[in-house]
N, C-alpha and C positions, 0 to 999 in steps of 0.2 A: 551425458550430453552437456556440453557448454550453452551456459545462458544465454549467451547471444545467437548462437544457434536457435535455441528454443524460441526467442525474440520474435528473429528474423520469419519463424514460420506459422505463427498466429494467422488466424485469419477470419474475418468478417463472418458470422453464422455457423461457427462451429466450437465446438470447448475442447479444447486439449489438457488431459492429464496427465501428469508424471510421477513418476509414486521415488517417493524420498522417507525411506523406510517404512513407517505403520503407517504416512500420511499420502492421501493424494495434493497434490500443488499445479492449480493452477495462476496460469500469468496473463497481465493483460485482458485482450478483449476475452478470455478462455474466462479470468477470473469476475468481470464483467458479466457476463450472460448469467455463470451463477448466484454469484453477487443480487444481483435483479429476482432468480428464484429464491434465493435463499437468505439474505439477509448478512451472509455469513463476515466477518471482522475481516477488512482490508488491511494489508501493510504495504508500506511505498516505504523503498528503500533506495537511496542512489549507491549506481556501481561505478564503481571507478574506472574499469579499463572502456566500460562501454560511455561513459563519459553522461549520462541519464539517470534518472531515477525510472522504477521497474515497480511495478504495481501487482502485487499475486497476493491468493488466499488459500490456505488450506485447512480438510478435513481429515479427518479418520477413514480408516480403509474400510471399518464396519459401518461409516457412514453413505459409502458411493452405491451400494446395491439399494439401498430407502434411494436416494438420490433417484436415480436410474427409476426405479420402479413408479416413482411418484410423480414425475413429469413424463416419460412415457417417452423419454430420450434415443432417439436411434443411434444404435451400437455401429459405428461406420469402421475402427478400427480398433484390433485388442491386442497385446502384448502383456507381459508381464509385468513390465513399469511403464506402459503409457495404453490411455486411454484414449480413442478419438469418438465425439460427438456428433450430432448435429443439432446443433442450437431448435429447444421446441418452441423460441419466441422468435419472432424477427429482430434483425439486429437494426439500431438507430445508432448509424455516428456519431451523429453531434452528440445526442444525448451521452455515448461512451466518452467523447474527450473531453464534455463540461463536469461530468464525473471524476472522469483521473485529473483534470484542475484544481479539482473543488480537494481531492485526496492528497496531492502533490503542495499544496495552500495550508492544508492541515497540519500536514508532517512539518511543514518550511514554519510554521508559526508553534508549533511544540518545540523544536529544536529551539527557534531563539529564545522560548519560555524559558527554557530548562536552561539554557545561556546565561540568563539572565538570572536566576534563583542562586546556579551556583555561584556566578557576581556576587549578588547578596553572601549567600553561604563565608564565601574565602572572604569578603572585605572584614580586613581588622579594626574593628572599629573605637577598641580600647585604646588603640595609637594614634589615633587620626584628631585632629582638633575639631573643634565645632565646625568651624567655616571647612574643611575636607571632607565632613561626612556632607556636609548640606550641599556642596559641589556634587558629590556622591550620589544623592536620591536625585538630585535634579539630571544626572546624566541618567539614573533607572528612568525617572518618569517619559524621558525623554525616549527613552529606547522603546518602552510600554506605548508609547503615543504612535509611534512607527509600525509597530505589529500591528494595532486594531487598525491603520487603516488599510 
């Protein structure tokens, strides 16, 4: 199933899985509700055709039956690569979108880290005279001052 598909059919109070080989993958508000059970490691990724960044987490398939069992999650719909839930917490918007902020904030301020490092990384610095490298940190520091705020 195409992602934006999968996207487009999230929805408020329920967890959608979809199994992508040994793992289960959920997205969005899906990966949100267990995200909140479970703590488990977010990734935001942006897609290009959908023009977004896409927020999913996934576990192991030997982890979804513990899952299931331990929050006492009602089995609404079963297939062989997808799961459907019904969320055993109630769901809060706002609290889900100051979340995917807070994640989408994250990943945008790693990215220009890593921007920045390989900056350092590639500058030749053996070629550069005094006054080019000190031009040099002041345009890092500069870029560094941009990030934290």
């Amino acid at each position: 199933m195409k992602l934006s598909k999968i996207i487009s059919q999230e929805q408020y109070g329920k967890i959608q899985l979809y199994k992508h080989g040994v793992f289960w993958k959920a997205y969005e508000q899906s990966a949100y509700c267990i995200w909140k059970e479970k703590g488990y490691k977010v990734s935001c990724k942006f897609v290009k055709y959908m023009k977004r960044n896409i927020v999913s987490l996934g576990f192991p398939d030997s982890a979804l039956k513990t899952w299931q069992d331990r929050n006492k999650t009602a089995l609404l719909k079963e297939t062989e690569n997808y799961r459907l839930f019904l969320a055993s917490a109630s769901f809060d918007e706002p609290h889900f979108l100051h979340w995917r902020q807070n994640i989408e904030t994250e990943r945008s301020n790693k990215i220009e880290e890593e921007s920045l490092e390989k900056m350092l990384k590639d500058y030749p610095l053996e070629k550069k005279t005094p006054v080019e490298a000190f031009l040099f940190l002041q345009k890092l520091q500069k870029n560094i001052l941009e990030i934290k705020m």
